[in-house]
C-alpha positions, 0 to 999 in steps of 0.5 A: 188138335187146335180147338176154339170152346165158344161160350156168348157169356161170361163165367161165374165162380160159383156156378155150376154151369161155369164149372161144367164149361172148364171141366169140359175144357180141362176133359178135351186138354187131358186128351192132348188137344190145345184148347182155347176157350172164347167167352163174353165179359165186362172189364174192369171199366165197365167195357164189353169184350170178347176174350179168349182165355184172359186175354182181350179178342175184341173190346166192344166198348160201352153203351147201346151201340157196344151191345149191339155189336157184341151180338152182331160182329164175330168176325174177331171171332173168325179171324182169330181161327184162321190166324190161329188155324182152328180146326174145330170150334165147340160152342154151347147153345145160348138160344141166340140163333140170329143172321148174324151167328149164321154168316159167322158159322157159314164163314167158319164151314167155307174155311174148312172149320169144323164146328158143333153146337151143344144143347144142354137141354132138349127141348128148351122152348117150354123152360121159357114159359115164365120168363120175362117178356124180353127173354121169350122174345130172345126165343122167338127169335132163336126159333126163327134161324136156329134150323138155319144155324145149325145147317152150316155145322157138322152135328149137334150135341145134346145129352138126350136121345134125340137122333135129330134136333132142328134138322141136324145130326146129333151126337148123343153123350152124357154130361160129364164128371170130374173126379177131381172136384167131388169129393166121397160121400163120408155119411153111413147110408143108415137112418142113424138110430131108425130116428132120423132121415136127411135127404139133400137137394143140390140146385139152382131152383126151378120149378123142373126141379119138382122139390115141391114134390119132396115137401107134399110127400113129407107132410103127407107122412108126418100126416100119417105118422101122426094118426097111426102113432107108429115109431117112425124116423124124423125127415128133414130135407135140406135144400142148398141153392139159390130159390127166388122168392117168388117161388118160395112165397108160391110154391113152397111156403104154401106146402110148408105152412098146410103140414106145419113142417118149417122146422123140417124143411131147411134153407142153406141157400148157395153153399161151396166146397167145404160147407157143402160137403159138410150138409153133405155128409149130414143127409143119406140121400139126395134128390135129382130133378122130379118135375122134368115133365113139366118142361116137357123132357122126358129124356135127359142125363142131368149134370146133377145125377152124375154129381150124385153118382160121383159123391156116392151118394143114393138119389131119386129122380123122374125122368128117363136117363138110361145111365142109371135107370137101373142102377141099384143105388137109384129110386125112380119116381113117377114123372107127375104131380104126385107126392114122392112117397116118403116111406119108400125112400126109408124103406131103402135107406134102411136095407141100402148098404152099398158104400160110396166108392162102389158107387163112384166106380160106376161112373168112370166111364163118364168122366169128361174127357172120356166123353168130349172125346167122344164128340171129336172121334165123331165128328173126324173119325167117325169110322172109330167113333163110340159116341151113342150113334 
C-alpha cells in the first residue's frame, strides 16, 4: 500500500519526537508497505519548502507572504496523492487546525483517500497554559476548526483510552519501540554496596515531567537521614535533557538550595548514543513522567516508558498507562504534589532481581511495526482489526 506520512515540521537530529516519526516510518516499511514521508523545512538558502523524502514538493520561497502560503496552500500536497495514487495519508497532529487544512482533507476524502490524524497527547489544551501569547493563540484557533478537521477523516489515533476525541473515532495503540536503536540496561539492579543509588530521568524538561517531585523526595531523605544517624545509601538522581532556565531558576534551584543537595542532583544536559547509554549504565532506576496531572491527562502510554521497558531498565511514574501498571518492574506514584518517597524506591532496588532482558521481552508486542499495523488493519480491515477498539 502506498502511504503518505504527513508531518507540518521539520526534523531534528537529535530529537525524540523525530526519532519516533522515522521509527514509525521504518515500522509501516518493515510491513511491506511504500511509505512516503512529507514534511516542512528550510533550504540551504534560506527558503521554505515542502518535502518529500528529500527531495522538494513545493519551494515556497522566502519572506512573509512564503509563510503564509506554507500554512494556507496544500495543494502540492493533493496533487502529489493522486498522481502518486495515494491510498492512505497518516498525519501527526500539530494543533494547526485551519480552513484551509480542512478543504485540503475534504479534497483527499472526495478522491477516495483515506486518512488519520495522530494525537500524541490528549488532552493538549492545558500544556498550552505558559506558553507564549502567540502559541496560545495558534490554540485558539485549532479550537475553533479541529471538530471540523477531523470529520473528513476515517479516525483519530491517540495513545489514550479516549473512544472519541473531537467528535471522531478513534483508534487506541500505544506508542512504540524499536529494538534496534536501544541498546540493554549493562548496570546490576543492586544498590552497589548498600552505599549508593542513582536514579535517571531522560527528558525534554516540562513541568508534566514532575522531577521536582523527585528533588523534594530526596531532600526529604537526606532530611531524615540526617536526624536518625541511620546507615543509608547516598541518592544521586541525574537528569539528561534540555531544562530551560526559567524552569531551573523557579522550579529546581529553590528545591536544591532549601535541602543543600547540589551535589546530589547532576545536570547532563542533551546527551546521545554512547554518552547516554553510559549515564546510563551508571543509575539502577529511571524516572517517567510524575506531574501528568498537572496537564489534566490522567491516561496516557508515554513514549518514554516504553524507552525504559526497552533498555531494562525498572522505573516509576504517575499516570495510568495500562501496558505496565502492573508489571513487576514498575513503581507507581500518586499523581499529586507529594514528594516521591525515596525510600520505597530503595526498598525495591535492594529486593529487585529481575534482569534487563526479561524486561524487554515484555515489551515485544510494542514494537512499531506491530502497532502502525494496527492502525491500518483498522482503518481497511476493520473486520480483522486488533487495534484496542
Amino acid at each position: 500500500m502506498k502511504i503518505l506520512f504527513l508531518v507540518y515540521h521539520g526534523f531534528s537530529e537529535h530529537s525524540g519526537i523525530s526519532k519516533k516519526i522515522h521509527y514509525q516510518v521504518k515500522g509501516l516499511r518493515e510491513n511491506g508497505h511504500d511509505v512516503r514521508l512529507c514534511y516542512y523545512g528550510f533550504a540551504e538558502n534560506g527558503h521554505r519548502c515542502r518535502y518529500i523524502d528529500g527531495e522538494v514538493l513545493e519551494d515556497y520561497g522566502s519572506g512573509a507572504v512564503a509563510g503564509l502560503r506554507q500554512r494556507m496552500d496544500y495543494s502540492c500536497i493533493y496533487d502529489y496523492c493522486v498522481r502518486e495514487q495515494i491510498a492512505f495519508v497518516y498525519a501527526r497532529c500539530f494543533q494547526n487546525a485551519n480552513p484551509w487544512l480542512i478543504r485540503f482533507f475534504k479534497k483527499l476524502k472526495k478522491a477516495g483517500i483515506h486518512a488519520v490524524t495522530e494525537i500524541p497527547t490528549y488532552p493538549y489544551d492545558q500544556e498550552f497554559t505558559n506558553f507564549s501569547r502567540k502559541q496560545r493563540l495558534g490554540l485558539t484557533v485549532d479550537q475553533m476548526f479541529r471538530n471540523r478537521l477531523y470529520q473528513h477523516m476515517d479516525a483519530l489515533v491517540t495513545f489514550s483510552d479516549a473512544t472519541e476525541i473531537f467528535g471522531q473515532r478513534t483508534i487506541r495503540i500505544s506508542n512504540g519501540v524499536d529494538f534496534d536503536s536501544i541498546p540493554l540496561h549493562q548496570s546490576p539492579l543492586v544498590v552497589e554496596g548498600k552505599t549508593a543509588l542513582h536514579l535517571i530521568g531522560v527528558a525534554e524538561v516540562h513541568e508534566w515531567h514532575g522531577f521536582d517531585r523527585i528533588m523534594s523526595g530526596i531532600g526529604e531523605y537526606y532530611s531524615r537521614r540526617s536526624e536518625d544517624g541511620s546507615l543509608k545509601p547516598d541518592v544521586f538522581f541525574h537528569v539528561v535533557g534540555g531544562v530551560h532556565p526559567h524552569r531551573m531558576e523557579t522550579d529546581f534551584a529553590p528545591i536544591i538550595k532549601k535541602y543543600g543537595i547540589d551535589d546530589k542532583i547532576v545536570f547532563h544536559g542533551t546527551l546521545f548514543g554512547d554518552e547516554l547509554t553510559k549515564v546510563f549504565n551508571q543509575c539502577q532506576f529511571a524516572i517517567g513522567s510524575l506531574g501528568r496531572h498537572r496537564s489534566g491527562i490522567t491516561v496516557i502510554k508515554t513514549l518514554k516508558n516504553r524507552e525504559y521497558a526497552t533498555r531494562g531498565i525498572p522505573f516509576i511514574y504517575s499516570e495510568q498507562d495500562s501496558d505496565f501498571d502492573q508489571q513487576p518492574y514498575v513503581l507507581k506514584a500518586p499523581a499529586d504534589e507529594t514528594p516521591v518517597d525515596i525510600q520505597r524506591i530503595i526498598d525495591f532496588v535492594d529486593g529487585f532481581t529481575m534482569q534487563p532482558e526479561d524486561i524487554r521481552h515484555t515489551v515485544e508486542h510494542l514494537q512499531w511495526n506491530i502497532q502502525m499495523q494496527r492502525v491500518v488493519d483498522a482503518v481497511f480491515h476493520p473486520q480483522n482489526a486488533f487495534a484496542h477498539d
